[in-house]
Structures are given as C-alpha cells and as structure tokens.
C-alpha positions in Angstrom: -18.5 -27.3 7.0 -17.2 -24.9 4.6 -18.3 -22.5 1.4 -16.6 -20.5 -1.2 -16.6 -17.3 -0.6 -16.2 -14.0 -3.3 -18.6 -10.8 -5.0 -20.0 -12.7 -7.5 -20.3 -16.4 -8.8 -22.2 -18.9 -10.0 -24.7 -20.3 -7.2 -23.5 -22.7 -5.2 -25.2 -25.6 -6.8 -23.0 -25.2 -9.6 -20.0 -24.6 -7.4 -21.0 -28.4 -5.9 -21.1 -29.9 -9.6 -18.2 -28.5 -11.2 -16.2 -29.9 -7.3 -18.0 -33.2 -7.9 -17.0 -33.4 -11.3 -13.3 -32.3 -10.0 -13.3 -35.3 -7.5 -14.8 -38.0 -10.3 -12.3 -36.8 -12.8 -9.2 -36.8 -10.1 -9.7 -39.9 -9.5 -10.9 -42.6 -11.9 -8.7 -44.3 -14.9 -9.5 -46.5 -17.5 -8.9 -50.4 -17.0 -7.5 -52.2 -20.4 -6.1 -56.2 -21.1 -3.0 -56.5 -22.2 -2.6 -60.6 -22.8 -3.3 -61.8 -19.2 -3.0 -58.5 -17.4 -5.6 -56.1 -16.6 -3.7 -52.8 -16.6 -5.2 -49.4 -14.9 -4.3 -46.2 -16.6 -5.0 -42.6 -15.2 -7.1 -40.0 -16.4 -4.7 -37.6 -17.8 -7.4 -35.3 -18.8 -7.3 -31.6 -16.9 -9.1 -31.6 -14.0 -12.4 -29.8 -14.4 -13.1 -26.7 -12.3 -15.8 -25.3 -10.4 -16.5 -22.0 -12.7 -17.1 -20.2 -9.1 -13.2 -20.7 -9.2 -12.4 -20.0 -13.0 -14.3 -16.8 -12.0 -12.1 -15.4 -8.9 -9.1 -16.5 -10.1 -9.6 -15.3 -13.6 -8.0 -12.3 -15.5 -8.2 -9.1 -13.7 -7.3 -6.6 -16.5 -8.5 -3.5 -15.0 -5.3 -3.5 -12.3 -2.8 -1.2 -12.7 -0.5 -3.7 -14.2 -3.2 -6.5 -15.9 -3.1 -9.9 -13.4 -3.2 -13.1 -15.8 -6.0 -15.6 -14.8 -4.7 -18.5 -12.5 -4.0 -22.2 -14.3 -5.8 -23.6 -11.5 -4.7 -27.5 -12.8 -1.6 -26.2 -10.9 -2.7 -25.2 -7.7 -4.0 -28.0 -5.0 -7.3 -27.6 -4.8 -7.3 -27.3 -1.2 -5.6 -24.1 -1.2 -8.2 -22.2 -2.7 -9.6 -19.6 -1.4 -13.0 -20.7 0.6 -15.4 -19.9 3.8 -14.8 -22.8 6.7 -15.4 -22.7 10.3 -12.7 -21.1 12.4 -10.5 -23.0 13.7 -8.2 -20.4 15.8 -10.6 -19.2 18.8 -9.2 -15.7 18.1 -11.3 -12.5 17.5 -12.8 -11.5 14.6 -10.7 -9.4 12.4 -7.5 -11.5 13.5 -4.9 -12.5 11.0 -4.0 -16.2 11.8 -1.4 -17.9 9.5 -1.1 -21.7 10.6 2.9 -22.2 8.6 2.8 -25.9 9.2 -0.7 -26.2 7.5 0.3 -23.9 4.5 -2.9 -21.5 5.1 -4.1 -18.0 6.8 -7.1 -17.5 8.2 -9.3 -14.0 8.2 -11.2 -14.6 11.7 -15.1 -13.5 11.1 -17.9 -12.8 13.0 -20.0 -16.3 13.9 -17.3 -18.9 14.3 -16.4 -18.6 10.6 -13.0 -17.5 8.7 -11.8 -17.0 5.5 -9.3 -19.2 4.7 -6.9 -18.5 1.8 -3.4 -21.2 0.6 -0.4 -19.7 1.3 3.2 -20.2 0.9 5.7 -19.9 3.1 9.6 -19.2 4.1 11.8 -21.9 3.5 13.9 -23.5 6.6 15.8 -20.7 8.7 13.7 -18.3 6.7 10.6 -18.5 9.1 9.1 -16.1 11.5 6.5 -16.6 13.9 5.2 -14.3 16.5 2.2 -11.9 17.4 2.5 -8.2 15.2 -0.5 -6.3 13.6 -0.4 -4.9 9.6 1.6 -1.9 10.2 1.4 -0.8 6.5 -0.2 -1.5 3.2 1.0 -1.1 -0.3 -0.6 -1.7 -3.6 2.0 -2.6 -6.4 4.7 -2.3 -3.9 8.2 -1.5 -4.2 10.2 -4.0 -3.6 13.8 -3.5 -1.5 15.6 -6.8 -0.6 16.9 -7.1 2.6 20.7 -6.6 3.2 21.2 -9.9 4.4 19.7 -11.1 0.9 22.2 -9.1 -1.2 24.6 -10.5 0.9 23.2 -14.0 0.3 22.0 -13.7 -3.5 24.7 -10.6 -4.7 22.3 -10.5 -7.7 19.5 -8.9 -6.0 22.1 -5.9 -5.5 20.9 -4.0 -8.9 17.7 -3.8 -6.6 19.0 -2.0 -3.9 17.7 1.4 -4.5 13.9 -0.6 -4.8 12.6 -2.7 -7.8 9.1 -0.7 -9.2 5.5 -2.6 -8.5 4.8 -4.3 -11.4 3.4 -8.0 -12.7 7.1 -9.4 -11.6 7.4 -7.7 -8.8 8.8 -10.3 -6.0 5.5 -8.9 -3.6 3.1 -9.1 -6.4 -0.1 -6.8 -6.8 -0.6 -6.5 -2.8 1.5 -6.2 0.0 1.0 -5.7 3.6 3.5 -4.9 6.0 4.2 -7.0 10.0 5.0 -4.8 12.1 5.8 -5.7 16.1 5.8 -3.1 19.0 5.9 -0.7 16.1 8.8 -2.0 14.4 9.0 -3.1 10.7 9.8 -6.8 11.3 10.8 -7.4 7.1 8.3 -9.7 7.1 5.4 -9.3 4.6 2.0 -10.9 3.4 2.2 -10.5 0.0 1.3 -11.9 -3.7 3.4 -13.7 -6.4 2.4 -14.5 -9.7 3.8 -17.7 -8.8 0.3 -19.6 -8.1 1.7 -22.9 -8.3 4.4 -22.2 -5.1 1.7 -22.0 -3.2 1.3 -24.7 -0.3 5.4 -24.8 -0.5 8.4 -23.2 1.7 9.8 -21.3 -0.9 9.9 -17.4 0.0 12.4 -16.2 2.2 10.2 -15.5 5.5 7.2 -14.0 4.2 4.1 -15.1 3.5 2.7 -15.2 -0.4 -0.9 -15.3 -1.5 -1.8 -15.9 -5.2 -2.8 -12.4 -6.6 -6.1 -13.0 -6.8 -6.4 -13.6 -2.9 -3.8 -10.9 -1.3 -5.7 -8.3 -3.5 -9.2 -9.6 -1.7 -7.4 -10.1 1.6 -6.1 -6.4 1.3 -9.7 -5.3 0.6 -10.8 -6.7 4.0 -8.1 -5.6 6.7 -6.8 -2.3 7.5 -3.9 -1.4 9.6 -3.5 -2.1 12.7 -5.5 -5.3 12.2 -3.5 -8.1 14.8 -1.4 -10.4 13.3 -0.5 -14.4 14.6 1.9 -16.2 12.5 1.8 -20.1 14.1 4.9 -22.1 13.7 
C-alpha cells in the first residue's frame, strides 16, 4: 500500500484519477486496416499527470536561485516521490538508499517511509556502507574531487569551488556522508537533471530531483544514520 506524500495537494481522489488516467493513456493505441492488416499504433499523446504531482514538482520561484518545474513525461513514474510501507526494518529517522532498486527510503514512525527515485554512481563509482549526514548545505559549493580533475582535466577551472547556483553539479540541496567522522566525498544531492533519475550516471553520489532533496533536507538533520545498500 502506498500514498503520495507532500504540504499541500489536491485530495487524494484526484491524485487516484489523474494516476488512472496516466495508466489508460500509457497504455492503449489505436487499431486501423491497412488492406488486409489490422495495424496497432501507440498513443503518442503526453502522458496525463496526477496534478498532486504537477503541484510538488512544479516551479519553486521563491529559492534563492528560481528551480524550473519538472517535465514529468520524462521521469518514470515510479520514481516519484510517494508514502509506501517500509521495506528496510530500520529505525525511524534512518536514511536507507537501496542502489540496485534506484530509490532512498526516509524510515518513519508506523512501518511507513518515504520513498523518493534516485540516481546513482555509475560502475566503479559506487559506495556502499553505513555513515550518518555529517553536514548540510543549501546551494552548495561545489569542489570536484582530485581524482576527477585527474579523470575529466576540465573540471580543473573548478578547483578553487564552483558557486551554488541552478547548474550547480549538487543542485539546490546537498547533504554530506560522513563515516566515523570522516567526510567520505560522497553526497546526497539534487540535479536539475530530473530525467537521470533511476540511472548510474553520477560519479558515486546519490542525486534527487530538486524538488525532492529540498523536501528530504527539510526532514533530516545531522547526524541522522545513513545505509547505502549495494
């Protein structure tokens, strides 16, 4: 069982109509003869969204630097951001990222979590471990890694930090994994780069939309535990 989850929205009747419509529309095509031959062809209409969704992942102008709504005919559906039953057994409060399942789970009281789509680090750019948020940052600076510079010279210009701002490789949010009280590099952060998400794409860390690493930052603090699954 599972709900969306959010500060305001439409009720959820409406959420179940505009998903129902989403399902009909995904799915169905139009049959036409040709001679013979009864041909299917797909919809290629856009999908039609739940406006519970238009809503939390539209424009949030009153940031710091504006966040453009989310063009949510490119994100899997599945990875939006939505109230299910936990799945990890750990306390509430827990950070659970599951890498092979593409999400991260905010344990809550009850047996539920909040479960947002995430992307992750591409192959032998993966971490996995136990850590708590030993930092938070909104509109980071961003300071690639030597071993990047080495790797991609062009991040170099960087090296003295890259200012928070809409391009910003961590986005609008950015919380730090620390382990034994050591900065590990690794970061949950956002990208503007909605449509990555539920891909290995990022060098290691793990990437929200906007929209959902600036309302998993509103929940956590630091300190809160940490358990990336590989």
């Amino acid at each position: 069982m599972q709900k969306t989850i959010g500060n305001n929205g439409p009720s959820r009747r409406a959420f179940l109509f505009g998903a129902a419509s989403f399902s009909g529309l995904a799915l169905s095509g139009c049959s036409t003869t040709i001679g013979n031959r009864q041909l299917t062809v797909p919809n290629l209409l856009p999908a039609i969204i739940s406006p519970y969704y238009l809503d939390i992942y539209g424009a949030m102008p009153d940031e710091k630097f504006p966040v453009p709504a989310v063009d949510l005919n490119k994100v899997d559906q599945r990875f939006l951001r939505t109230e299910v039953d936990d799945p990890t057994g750990e306390k509430p409060g827990t950070i659970v990222v599951d890498t092979s399942g593409r999400f991260l789970y905010l344990v809550q009281g009850g047996g539920r979590a909040i479960r947002y789509g995430v992307g992750i680090g591409r192959d032998g750019f993966t971490w996995s471990g136990r850590g708590s948020i030993g930092r938070k940052a909104q509109w980071p600076t961003w300071y690639p890694p030597a071993e990047m510079m080495q790797r991609q010279p062009e991040t170099r210009e960087f090296a003295g930090g890259m200012p928070g701002g809409i391009n910003n490789p961590l986005g609008a949010r950015a919380m730090y994994i620390y382990r034994g009280g050591v900065d590990t590099i690794y970061r949950i952060h956002g990208t503007r780069e909605y449509w990555s998400i539920g891909k290995a794409v990022s060098s290691g860390c793990v990437r929200l939309i906007n929209q959902d690493v600036i309302d998993l930052y509103s929940r956590v603090t630091v300190g809160t535990p940490i358990i990336v699954n590989s």
